[in-house]
DRENMAR-753173 format. One line per field, with one value per residue (C-alpha): residue in one letter; residue number from 1; x, y, z. Coordinates in pm, 1 decimal, m for minus. Example, Ala and Ser with C-alpha at 12.3 -4.5 7.8 and 13.67 -1.06 7.14 Angstrom:
<nodes>
code = [A,S]
pos = [1,2]
east = [1230.0,1367.0]
north = [m450.0,m106.0]
up = [780.0,714.0]
</nodes>
This chain:
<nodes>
code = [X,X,X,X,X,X,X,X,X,X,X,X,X,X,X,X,X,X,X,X,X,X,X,X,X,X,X,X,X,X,X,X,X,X,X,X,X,X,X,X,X,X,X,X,X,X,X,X,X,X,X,X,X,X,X,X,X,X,X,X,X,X,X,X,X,X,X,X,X,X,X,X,X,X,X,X,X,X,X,X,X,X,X,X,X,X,X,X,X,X,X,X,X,X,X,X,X,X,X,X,X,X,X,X,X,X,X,X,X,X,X,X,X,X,X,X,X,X,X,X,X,X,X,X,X,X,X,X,X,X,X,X,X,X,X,X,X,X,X,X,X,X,X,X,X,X,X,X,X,X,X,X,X,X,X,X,X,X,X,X,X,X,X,X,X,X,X,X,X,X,X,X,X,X,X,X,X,X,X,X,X,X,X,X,X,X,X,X,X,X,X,X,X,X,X,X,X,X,X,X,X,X,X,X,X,X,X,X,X,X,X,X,X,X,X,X,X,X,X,X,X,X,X,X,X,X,X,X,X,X,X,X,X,X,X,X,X,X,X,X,X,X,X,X,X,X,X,X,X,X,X,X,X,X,X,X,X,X,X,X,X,X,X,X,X,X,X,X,X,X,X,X,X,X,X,X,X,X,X,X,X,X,X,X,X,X,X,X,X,X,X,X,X,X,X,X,X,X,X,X,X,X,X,X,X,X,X,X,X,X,X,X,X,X,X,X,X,X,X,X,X,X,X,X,X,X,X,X,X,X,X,X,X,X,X,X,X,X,X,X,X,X,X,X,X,X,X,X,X,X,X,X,X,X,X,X,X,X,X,X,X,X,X,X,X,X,X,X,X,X,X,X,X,X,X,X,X,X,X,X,X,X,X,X,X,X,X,X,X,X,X,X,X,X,X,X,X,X,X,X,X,X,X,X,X,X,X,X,X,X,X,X,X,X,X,X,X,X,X,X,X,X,X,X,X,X,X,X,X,X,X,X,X,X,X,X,X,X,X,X,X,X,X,X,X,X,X,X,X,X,X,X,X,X,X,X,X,X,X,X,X,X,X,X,X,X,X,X,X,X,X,X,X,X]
pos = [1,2,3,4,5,6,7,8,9,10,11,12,13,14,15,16,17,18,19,20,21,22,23,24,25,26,27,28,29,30,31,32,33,34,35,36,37,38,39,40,41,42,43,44,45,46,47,48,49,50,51,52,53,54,55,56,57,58,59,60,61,62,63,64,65,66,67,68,69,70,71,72,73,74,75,76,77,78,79,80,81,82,83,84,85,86,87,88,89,90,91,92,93,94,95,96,97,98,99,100,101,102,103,104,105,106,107,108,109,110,111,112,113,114,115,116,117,118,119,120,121,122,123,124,125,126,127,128,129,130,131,132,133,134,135,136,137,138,139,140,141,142,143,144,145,146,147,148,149,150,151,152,153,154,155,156,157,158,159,160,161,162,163,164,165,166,167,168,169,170,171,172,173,174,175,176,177,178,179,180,181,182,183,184,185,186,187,188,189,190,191,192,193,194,195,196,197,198,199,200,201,202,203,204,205,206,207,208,209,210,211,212,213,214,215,216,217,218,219,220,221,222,223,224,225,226,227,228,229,230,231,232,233,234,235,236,237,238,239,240,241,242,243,244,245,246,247,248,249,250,251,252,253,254,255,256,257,258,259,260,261,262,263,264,265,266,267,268,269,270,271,272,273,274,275,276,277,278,279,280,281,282,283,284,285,286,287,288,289,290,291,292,293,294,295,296,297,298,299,300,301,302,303,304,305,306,307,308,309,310,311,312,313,314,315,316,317,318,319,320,321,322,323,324,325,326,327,328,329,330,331,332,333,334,335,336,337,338,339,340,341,342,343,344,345,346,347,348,349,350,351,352,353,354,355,356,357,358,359,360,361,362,363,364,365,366,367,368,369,370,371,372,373,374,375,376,377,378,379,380,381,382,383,384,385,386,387,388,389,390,391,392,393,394,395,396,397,398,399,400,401,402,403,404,405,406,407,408,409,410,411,412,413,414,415,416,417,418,419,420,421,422,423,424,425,426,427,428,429,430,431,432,433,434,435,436,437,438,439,440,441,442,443,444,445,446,447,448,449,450,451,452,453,454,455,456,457,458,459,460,461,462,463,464,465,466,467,468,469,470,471,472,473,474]
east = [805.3,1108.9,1273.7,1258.7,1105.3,1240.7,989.0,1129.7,1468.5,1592.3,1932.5,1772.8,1635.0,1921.6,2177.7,1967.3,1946.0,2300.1,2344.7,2089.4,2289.2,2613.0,2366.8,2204.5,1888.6,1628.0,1566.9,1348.2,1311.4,989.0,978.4,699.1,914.8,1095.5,1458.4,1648.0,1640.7,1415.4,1203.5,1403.5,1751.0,1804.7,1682.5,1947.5,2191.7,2490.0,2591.9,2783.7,2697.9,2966.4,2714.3,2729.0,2356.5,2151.8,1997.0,2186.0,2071.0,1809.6,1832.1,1956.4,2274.7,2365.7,2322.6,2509.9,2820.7,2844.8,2731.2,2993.4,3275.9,3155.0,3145.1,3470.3,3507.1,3178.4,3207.2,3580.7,3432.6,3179.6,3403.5,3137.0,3258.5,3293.0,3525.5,3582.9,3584.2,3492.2,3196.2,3137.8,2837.8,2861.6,2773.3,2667.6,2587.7,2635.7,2309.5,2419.8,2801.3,2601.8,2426.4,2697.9,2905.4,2585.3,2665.9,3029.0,2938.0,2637.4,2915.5,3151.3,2882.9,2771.3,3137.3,3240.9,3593.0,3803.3,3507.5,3667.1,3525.8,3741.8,3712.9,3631.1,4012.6,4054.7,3722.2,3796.5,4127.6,3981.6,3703.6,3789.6,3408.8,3234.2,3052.3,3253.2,3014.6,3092.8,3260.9,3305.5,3225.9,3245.7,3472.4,3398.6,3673.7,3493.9,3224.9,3210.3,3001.3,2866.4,2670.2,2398.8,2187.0,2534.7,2560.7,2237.3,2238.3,2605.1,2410.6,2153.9,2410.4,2608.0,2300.0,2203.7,2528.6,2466.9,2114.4,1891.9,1604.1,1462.5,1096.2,1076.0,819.6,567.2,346.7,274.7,m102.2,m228.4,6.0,m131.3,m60.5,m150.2,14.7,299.6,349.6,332.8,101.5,197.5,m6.5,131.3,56.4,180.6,58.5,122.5,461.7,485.9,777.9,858.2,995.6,927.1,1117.2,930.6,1187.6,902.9,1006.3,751.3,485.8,619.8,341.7,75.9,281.9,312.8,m62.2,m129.0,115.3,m123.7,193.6,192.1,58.1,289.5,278.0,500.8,489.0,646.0,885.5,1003.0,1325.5,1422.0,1784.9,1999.1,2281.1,2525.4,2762.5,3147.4,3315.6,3204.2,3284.2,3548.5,3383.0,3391.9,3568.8,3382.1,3009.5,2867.7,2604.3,2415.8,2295.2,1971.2,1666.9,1344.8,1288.7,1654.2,2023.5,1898.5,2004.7,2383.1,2595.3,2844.0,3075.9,2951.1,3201.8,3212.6,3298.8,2954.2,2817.5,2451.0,2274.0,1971.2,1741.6,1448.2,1143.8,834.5,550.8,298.1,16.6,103.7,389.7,452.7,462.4,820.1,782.3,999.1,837.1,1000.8,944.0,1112.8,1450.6,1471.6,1461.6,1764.9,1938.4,1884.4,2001.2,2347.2,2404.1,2372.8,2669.5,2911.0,3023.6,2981.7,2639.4,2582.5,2194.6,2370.1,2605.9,2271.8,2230.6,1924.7,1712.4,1509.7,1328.1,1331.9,1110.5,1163.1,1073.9,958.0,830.4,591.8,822.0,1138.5,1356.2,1409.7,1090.1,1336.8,1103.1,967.2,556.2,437.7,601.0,885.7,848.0,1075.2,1011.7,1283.1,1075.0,1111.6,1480.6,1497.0,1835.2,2067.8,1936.5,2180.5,2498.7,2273.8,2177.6,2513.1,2513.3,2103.6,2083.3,2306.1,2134.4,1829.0,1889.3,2013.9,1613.6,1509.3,1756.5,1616.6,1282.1,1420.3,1571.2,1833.1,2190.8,2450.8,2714.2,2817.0,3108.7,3096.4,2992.7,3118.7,3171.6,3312.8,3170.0,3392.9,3419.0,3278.5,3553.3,3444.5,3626.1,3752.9,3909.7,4098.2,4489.7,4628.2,4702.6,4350.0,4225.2,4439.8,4337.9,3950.9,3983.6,4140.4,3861.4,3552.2,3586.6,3260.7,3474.5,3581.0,3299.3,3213.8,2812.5,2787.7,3029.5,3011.7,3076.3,3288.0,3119.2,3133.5,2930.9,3083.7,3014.4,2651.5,2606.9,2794.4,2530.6,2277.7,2409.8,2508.8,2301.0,2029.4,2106.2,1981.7,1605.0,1553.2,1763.8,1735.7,1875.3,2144.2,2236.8,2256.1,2462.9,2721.5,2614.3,2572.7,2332.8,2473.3,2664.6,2605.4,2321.6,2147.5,2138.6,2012.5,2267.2,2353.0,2010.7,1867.5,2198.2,2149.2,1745.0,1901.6,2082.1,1873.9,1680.3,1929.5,2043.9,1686.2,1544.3,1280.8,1092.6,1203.6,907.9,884.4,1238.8,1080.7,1271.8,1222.4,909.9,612.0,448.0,759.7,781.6,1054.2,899.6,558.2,616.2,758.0,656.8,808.6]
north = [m4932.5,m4891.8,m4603.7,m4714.2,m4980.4,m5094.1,m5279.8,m5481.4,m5720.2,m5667.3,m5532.0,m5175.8,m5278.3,m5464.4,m5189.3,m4918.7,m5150.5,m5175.2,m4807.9,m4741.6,m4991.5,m4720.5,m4518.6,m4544.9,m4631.2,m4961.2,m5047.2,m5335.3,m5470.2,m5619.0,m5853.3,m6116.3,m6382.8,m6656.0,m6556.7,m6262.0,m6146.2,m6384.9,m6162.7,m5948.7,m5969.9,m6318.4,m6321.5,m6052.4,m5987.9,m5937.5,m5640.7,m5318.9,m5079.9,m4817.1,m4551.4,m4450.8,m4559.2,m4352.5,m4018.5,m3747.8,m3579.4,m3834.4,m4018.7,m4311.8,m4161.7,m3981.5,m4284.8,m4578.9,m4390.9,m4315.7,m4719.4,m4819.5,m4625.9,m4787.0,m5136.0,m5255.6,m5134.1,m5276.4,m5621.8,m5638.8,m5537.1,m5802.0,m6107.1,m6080.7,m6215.6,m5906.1,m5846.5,m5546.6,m5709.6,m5453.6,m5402.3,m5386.4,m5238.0,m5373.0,m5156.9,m5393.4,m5117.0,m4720.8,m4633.1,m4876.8,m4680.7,m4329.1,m4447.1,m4605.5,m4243.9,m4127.6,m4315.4,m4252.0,m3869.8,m3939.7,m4125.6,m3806.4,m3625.1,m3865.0,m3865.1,m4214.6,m4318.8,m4517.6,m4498.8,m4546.9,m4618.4,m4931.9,m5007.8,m5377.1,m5510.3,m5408.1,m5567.3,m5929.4,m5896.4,m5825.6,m6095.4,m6336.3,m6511.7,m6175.2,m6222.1,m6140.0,m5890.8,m5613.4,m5301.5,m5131.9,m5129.1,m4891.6,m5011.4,m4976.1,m5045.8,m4976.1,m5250.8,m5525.5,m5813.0,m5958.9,m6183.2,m5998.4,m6257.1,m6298.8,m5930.8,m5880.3,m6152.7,m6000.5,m5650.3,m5805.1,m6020.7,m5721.1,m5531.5,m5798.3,m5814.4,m5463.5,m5451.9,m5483.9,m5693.1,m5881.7,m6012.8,m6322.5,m6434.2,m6119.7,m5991.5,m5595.1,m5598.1,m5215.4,m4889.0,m4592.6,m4321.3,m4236.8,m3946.3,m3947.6,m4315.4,m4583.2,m4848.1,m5153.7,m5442.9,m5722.6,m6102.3,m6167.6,m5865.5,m5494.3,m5330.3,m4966.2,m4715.2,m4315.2,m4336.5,m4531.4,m4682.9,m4823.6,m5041.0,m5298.4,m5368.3,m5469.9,m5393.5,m5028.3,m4886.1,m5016.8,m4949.5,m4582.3,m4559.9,m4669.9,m4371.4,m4118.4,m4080.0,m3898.1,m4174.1,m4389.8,m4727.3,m5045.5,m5205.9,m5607.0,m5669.4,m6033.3,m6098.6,m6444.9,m6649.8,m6928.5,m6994.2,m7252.2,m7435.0,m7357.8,m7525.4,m7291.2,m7012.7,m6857.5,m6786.3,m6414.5,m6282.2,m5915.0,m5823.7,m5811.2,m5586.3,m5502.7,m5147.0,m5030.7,m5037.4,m4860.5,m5173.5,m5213.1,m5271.0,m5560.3,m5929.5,m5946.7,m6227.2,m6221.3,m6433.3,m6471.6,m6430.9,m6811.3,m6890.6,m6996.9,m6833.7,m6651.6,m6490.8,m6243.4,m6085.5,m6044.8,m5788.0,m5864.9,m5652.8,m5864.9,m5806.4,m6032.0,m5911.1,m6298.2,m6500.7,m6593.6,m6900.4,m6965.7,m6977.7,m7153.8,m6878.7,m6632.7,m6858.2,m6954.6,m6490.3,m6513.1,m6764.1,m6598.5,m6258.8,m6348.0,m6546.1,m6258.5,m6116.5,m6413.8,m6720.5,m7094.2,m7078.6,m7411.0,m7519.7,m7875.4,m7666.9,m7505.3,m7623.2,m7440.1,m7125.8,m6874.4,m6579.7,m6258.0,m5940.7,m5586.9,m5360.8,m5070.5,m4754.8,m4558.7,m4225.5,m4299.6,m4288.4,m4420.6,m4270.9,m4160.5,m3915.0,m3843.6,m3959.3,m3846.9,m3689.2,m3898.7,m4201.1,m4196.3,m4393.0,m4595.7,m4769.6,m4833.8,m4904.0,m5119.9,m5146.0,m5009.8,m5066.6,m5296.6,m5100.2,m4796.4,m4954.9,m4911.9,m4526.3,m4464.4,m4638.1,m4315.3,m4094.7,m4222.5,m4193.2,m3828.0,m3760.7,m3959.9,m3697.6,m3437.5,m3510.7,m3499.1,m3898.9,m3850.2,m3981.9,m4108.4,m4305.3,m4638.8,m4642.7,m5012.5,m5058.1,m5417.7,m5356.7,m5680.8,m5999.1,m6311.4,m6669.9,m6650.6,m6833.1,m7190.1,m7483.1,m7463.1,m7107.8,m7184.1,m7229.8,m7560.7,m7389.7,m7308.4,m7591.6,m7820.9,m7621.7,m7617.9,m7946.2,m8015.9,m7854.3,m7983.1,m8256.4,m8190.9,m7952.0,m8309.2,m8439.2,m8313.7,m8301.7,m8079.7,m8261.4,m7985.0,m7719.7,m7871.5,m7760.8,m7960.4,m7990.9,m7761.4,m7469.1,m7565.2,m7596.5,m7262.8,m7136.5,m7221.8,m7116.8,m6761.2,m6447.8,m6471.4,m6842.6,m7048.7,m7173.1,m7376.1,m7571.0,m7254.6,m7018.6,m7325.8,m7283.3,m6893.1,m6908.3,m7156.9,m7255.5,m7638.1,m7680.0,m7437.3,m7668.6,m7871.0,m8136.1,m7859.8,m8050.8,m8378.3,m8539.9,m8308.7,m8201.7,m8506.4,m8481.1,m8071.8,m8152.7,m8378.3,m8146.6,m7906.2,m8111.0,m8228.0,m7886.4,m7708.2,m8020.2,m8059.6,m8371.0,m8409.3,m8345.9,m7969.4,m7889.4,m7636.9,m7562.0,m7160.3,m7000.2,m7142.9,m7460.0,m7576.6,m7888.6,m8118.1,m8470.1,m8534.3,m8869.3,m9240.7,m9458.5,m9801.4]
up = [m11552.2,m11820.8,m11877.5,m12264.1,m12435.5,m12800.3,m13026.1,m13260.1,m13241.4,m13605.5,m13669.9,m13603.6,m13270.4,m13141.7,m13240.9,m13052.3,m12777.2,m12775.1,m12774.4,m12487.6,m12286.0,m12258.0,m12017.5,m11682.4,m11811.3,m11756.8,m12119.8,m12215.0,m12600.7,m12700.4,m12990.4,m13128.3,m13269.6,m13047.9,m13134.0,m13201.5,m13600.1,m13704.0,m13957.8,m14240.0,m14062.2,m14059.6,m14446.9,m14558.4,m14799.1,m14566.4,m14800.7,m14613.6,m14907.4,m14991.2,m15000.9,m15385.0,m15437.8,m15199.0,m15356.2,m15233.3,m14872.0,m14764.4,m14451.6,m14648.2,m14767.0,m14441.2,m14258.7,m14537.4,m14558.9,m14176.3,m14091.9,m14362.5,m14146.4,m13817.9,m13921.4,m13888.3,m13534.3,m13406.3,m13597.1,m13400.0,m13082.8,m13083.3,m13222.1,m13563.9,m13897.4,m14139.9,m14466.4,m14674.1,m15002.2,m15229.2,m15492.2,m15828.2,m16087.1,m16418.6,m16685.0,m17022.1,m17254.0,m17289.8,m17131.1,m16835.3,m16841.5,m16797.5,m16483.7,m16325.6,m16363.0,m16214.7,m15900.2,m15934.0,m15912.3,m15602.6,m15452.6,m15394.2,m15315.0,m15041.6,m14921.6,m15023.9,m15005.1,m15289.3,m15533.5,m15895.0,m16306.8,m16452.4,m16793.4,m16935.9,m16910.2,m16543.7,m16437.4,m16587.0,m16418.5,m16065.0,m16156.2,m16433.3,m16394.8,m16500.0,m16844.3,m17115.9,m17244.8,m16987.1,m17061.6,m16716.8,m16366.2,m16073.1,m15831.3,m15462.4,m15242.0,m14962.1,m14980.8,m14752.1,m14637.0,m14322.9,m14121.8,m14041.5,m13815.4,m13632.6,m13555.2,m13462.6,m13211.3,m13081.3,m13085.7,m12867.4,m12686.4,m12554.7,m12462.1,m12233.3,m12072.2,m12032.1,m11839.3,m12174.4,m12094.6,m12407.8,m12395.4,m12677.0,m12806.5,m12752.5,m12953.4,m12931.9,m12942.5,m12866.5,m12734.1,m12619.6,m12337.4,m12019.8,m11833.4,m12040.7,m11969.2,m12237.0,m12201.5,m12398.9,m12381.7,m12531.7,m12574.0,m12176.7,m12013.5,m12007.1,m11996.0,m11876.7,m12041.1,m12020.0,m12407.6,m12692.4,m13002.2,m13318.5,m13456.2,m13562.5,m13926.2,m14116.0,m13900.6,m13803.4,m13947.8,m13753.8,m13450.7,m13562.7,m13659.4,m13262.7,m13168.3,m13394.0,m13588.0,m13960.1,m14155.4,m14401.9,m14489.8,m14497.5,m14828.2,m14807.4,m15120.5,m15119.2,m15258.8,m15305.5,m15307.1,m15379.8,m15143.0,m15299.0,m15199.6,m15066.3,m15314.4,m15589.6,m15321.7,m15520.5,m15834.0,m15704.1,m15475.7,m15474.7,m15429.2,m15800.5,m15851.0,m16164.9,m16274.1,m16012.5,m16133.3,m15952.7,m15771.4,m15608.2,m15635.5,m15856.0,m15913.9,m15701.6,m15694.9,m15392.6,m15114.9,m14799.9,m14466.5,m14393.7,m14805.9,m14943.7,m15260.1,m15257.6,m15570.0,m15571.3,m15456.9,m15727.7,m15602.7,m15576.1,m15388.0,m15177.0,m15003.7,m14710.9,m14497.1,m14319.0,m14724.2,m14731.2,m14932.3,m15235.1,m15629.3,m15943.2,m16123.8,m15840.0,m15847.0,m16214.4,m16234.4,m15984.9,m16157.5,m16495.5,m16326.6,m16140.8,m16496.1,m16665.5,m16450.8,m16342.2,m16552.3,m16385.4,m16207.4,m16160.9,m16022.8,m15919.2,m15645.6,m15506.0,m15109.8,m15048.0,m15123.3,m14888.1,m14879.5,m14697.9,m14680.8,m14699.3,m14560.0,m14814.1,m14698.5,m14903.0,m14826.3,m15060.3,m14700.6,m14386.3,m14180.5,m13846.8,m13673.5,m13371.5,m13426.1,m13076.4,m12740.4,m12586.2,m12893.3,m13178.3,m13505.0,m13687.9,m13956.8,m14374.4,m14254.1,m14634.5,m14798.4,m14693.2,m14348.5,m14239.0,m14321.4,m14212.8,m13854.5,m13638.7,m13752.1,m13716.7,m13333.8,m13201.7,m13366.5,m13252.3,m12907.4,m12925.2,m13066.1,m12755.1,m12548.9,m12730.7,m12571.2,m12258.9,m12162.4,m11908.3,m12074.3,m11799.9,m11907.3,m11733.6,m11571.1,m11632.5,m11957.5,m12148.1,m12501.5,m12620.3,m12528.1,m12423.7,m12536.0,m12849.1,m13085.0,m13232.0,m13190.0,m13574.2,m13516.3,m13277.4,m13257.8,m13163.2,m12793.8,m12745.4,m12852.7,m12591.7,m12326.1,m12444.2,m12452.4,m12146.5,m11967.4,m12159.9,m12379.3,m12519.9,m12800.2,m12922.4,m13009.3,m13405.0,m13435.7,m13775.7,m14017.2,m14297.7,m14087.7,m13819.2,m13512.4,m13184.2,m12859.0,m12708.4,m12985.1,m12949.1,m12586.8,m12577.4,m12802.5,m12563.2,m12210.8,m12373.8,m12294.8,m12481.0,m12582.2,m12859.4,m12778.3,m13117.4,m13389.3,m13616.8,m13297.0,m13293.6,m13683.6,m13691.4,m13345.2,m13450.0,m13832.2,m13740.4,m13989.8,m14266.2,m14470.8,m14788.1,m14589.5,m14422.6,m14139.7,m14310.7,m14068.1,m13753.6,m13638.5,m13481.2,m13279.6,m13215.6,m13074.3,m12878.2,m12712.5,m12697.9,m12502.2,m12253.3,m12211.8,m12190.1,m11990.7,m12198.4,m12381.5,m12748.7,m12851.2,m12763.4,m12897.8,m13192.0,m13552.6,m13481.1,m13367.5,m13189.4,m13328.4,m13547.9,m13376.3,m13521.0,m13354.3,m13288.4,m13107.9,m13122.6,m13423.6,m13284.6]
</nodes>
């Protein structure tokens, strides 16, 4: 018996786990993949939005401006790679120039900070690579970008330092209630909680239609990207959006925290909510897009492509209600979600206080975590004295990236530690550089095995039967 159970470990779930952990409370987070934010999270843009977008009053704009302000505290706290970098929406034509003063005006209204209109000259001198064809922007100072996998992982990290249990690799199959207890039965048996929190993601739908929640439905919208290389990094130096459309903040072209270069997302509505396969068609659209933006997009500097899904609810908004006594639903959390997560998790909680959860704060609450700094970070001090204590930091196993042993076998002894070569790559990034692993990962399921003392043949890519190595062949 829990005194809350959280389904879903997406940047939503994690930071409400993270926020129940302040409290007195036995929490437990239930989530069907093998890894923490292995569904839409780990497949997002990494975009803190400024707020200027969001229609004015809806959950989405209360929620991206307030996130926005948070982020820089939380990402500090938790040792996560964030920079305020700035954003900018290109207007191309006149009709493009009216909306953009659209979103200047939203913007105020949604309280955003340093929001400005530049004309054509003042945009090619903050970004020399935009098209030449541009004749204005609005400039957010307040935009920034992250890793969002990393957070979520530090979200979930800290809440397990803090008492959080996480169940992996469990499958919600049926909820219902029984004397105001929750009966969850899952894919290993049946977990018991006073209060409920639908953070499921894709799937919140079904897990609100199961609560007898007011109906709404989760409509999958895959956007697809290229991720290039480092060394074309610098191209821009700000998030470049263009004018939204209906569909979305459209094709973006934008730095990443570690120094890569990504472009996209198109938008395309499926009918499967697990397709997150790549198309020709899909990346030639996001090459064409960011090309319409930014000079110098090479195909040749491309190291790989992926695809994530979104999470679109039928509402317009965020659907953060309260679908039967003691549950509360945070579902449709689509972009902004991630900039909106850190600011919706407290709120979310008060709606589960509301209902009567019992809030006592820990006196011994742990809001940073420790030892988190690669090898490559570190200053010549620290990395004498790593050294001189486990030579294993001197051993480089990911060339492009530089990460050693002893980042990865760090990665795996942590709280919640990496269980597969993709939990090893969005830990520590070995893996993340120009090969994409084409020369570090028979080294990292090596290790894997040694450290998880298992047969090479079970270490897994991510979730269950993505075996790497089926056997010997000599």
């Amino acid at each position: 018996m829990y005194d809350v159970a959280v389904i879903g470990a997406g940047i939503v779930g994690t930071s409400i786990a993270r926020e129940l952990s302040r409290y007195d409370l036995s929490v437990v987070v239930i989530e069907k993949s093998s890894d923490i934010a292995n569904g839409s999270t780990k497949a997002n843009s990494g975009i803190v939005h400024a707020g200027y977008d969001a229609k004015e009053g809806t959950l989405k704009a209360k929620f991206n401006v307030l996130g926005s302000e948070m982020y820089e505290g939380i990402c500090k706290e938790l040792d996560v790679p964030y920079k305020r970098n700035g954003s900018l929406v290109l207007a191309f034509n006149d009709d493009d120039l009216r909306h953009i003063e659209i979103l200047y005006k939203r913007g105020l209204t949604n309280g955003v900070r340093e929001l400005e209109i530049i004309d054509k000259n003042k945009v090619l001198s903050l970004e020399p690579n935009i098209q030449d064809d541009v004749v204005g922007a609005l400039y957010a100072k307040t935009g920034a970008i992250v890793s969002p996998f990393e957070l979520a992982i530090a979200l979930a990290e800290n809440a397990n330092q803090n008492g959080v249990e996480f169940m992996l690799s469990t499958e919600v199959i049926k909820v219902y209630k029984e004397k105001d207890v929750f009966i969850i039965e899952t894919s290993k048996g049946v977990v018991q909680s006073r209060y409920l929190v639908n953070a499921a993601g894709l799937f919140a739908d079904d897990i609100n239609d199961m609560l007898g929640g007011e109906r709404f439905r989760i409509i999958p919208r895959r956007g697809e990207y290229c991720l290039f290389d480092k060394a074309v990094g610098g191209i821009v130096t700000r998030t470049i959006f263009q004018t939204p459309t209906n569909k979305g903040k459209g094709i973006l072209v934008s730095p990443t925290v570690h120094g890569n270069l990504f472009v996209g997302p198109n938008a395309v509505e499926m009918d499967r909510k697990d397709d997150v396969s790549t198309t020709k068609e899909g990346l030639d659209e996001v090459l064409r897009g960011g090309s319409r933006s930014v000079k110098g997009l090479n195909p040749r500097d491309i190291i790989t492509s992926f695809t994530g899904i979104r999470a679109t609810p039928d509402t317009g908004d965020f659907v953060i209600n309260i679908p039967t006594k003691n549950a509360v639903n945070a579902a449709g959390i689509e972009s902004p979600g991630l900039t909106a997560s850190v600011a919706i998790a407290p709120y979310v909680v008060s709606l589960l206080e509301e209902q009567g959860l019992r809030l006592i704060k820990k006196e011994n609450f742990i809001a940073t975590r420790q030892n988190t700094k690669l090898f490559i970070n570190m200053s010549e001090d620290e990395k004498k004295e790593v050294l001189s204590k486990n030579p294993m930091y001197g051993r480089i196993i990911c060339r492009c990236e530089h990460i050693t042993e002893g980042d990865i076998v760090s990665a795996i002894r942590r709280p919640l530690g990496a269980r597969s070569v993709d939990g090893v790559k969005r830990r520590v990034r070995a893996g993340m550089g120009r090969c994409q692993g084409g020369f570090c990962m028979p080294r990292v399921v090596e290790i894997l095995a040694r450290e998880l003392n298992i047969p090479l043949t079970e270490v897994k890519k991510s979730d269950e039967g993505s075996f790497i190595l089926t056997g010997k062949t000599k």
